[in-house]
N, C-alpha and C positions, 0 to 999 in steps of 0.2 A: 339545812343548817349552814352546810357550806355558802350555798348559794345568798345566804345574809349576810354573811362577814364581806362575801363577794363585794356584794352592792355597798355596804358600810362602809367597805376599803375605797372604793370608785367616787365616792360621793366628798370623801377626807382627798383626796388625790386631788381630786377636779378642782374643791376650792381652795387647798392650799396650790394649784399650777394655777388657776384662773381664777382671784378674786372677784371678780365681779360675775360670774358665772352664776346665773339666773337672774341678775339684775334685768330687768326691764329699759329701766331709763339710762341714756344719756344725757347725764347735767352738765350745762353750761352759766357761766353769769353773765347776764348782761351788763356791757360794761359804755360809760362815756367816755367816745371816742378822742376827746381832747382831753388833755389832765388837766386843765385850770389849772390849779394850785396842789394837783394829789398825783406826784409821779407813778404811786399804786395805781391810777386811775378810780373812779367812785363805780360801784356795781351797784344794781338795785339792791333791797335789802330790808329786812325786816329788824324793826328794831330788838335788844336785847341781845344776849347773847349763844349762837350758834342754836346746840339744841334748847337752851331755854328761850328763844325768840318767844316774843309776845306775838303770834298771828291778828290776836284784835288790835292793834296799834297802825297808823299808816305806814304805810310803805315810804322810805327814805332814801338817798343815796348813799352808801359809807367805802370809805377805801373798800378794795378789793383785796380778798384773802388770799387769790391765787399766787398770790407773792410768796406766801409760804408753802407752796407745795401742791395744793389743793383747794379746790374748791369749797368754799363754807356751806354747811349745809343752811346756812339761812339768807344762802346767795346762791342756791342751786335750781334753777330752771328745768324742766326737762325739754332737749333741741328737738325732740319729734313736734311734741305738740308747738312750739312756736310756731313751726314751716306751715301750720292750720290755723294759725290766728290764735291759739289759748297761750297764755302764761302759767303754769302748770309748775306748784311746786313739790315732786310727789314727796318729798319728805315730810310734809305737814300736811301733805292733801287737800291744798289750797288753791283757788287763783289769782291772779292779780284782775281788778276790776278798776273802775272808776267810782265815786260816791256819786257824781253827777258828770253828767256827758257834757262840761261845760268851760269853759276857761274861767283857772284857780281854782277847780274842783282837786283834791285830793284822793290820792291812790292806797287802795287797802286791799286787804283780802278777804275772800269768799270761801264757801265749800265750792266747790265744780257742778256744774249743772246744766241743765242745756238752754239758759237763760244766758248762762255768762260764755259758750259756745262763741269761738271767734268773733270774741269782744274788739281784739287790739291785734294790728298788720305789723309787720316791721317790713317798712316799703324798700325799695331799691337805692331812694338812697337816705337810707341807713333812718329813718324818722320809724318812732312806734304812732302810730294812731288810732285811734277809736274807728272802727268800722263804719259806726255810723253817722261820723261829723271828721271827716280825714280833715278838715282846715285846722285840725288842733292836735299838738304834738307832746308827748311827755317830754319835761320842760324839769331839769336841773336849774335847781335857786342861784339867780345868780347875785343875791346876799352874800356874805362873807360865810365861808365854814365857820362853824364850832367845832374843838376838840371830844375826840371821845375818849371811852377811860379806857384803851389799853393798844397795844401794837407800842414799838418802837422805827420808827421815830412813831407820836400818840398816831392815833387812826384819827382820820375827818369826816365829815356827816356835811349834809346839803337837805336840804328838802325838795321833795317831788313834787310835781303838779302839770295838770293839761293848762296849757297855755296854746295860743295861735301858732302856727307854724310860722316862722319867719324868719327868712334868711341872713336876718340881722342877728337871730339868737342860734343860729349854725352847731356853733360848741358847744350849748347848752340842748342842744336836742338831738345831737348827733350820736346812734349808739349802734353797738355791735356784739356779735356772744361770739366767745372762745370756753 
């Protein structure tokens, strides 16, 4: 009996000293490295909001929530699986994929599979690409944002898409996780 309260007590200890203790993942966002027009900078992102994200909907750019403290969980990445080529969201148990390997194809999400297994690089400097056509780079819209409905100052949104890699579109393809 003792020996229960033992472990009960060890177990209350450990995650009120170390919250994330047993957590598996390390979440990061991926974020555009230039701000355009979003001092937040835009992170990937599913639209909706946090835990009500709509997973079936494309994938978008929207400010970045690390501004408040933390990471959204519907901007949360796990940094292992990137370093292997997945996009890997384990809070929804998703991946980021492509609809078509193709320029102005649109980015959404999947269940994980070993279809979608080191779909997307994020090369040296700093471009995601499709493994199997690296000439084409995830590509922030460079259309004007729209407003979204909340953050102060409002949050901005951008749309995603593989476009060619091109050193004329730099800003717009250029990303990094923190």
């Amino acid at each position: 009996m003792y020996e229960r309260y033992l472990s009960l007590f060890l177990i209350i200890f450990l995650f009120l000293q170390f919250p994330s203790y047993g957590q598996t993942e390390d979440l990061v966002e991926i974020y555009l490295l230039d701000n355009i027009d979003e001092d937040r900078n835009y992170c990937i992102d599913i639209p909706g909001y946090k835990t009500r994200a709509k997973i079936n909907r494309k994938l978008q750019a929207h400010t970045c929530y690390s501004y408040q403290g933390e990471i959204g969980i519907d901007q949360g990445f796990e940094r292992k699986s990137i370093k292997t080529g997945v996009f890997y969201m384990p809070a929804f148990k998703v991946c980021m994929v492509a609809n078509k390997v193709k320029a102005g194809s649109l980015l959404s999400l999947s269940e994980c599979n070993k279809t979608y297994n080191k779909l997307f690089n994020l090369s040296s400097d700093n471009k995601i690409k499709p493994k199997i056509d690296k000439s084409l780079c995830i590509t922030l819209s460079q259309n004007s944002s729209r407003k979204g409905k909340g953050g102060s100052p409002v949050h901005l949104i951008r749309e995603l898409y593989l476009d060619k890699c091109n050193k004329n579109l730099k800003k717009f393809q250029s990303w990094g996780f923190r």
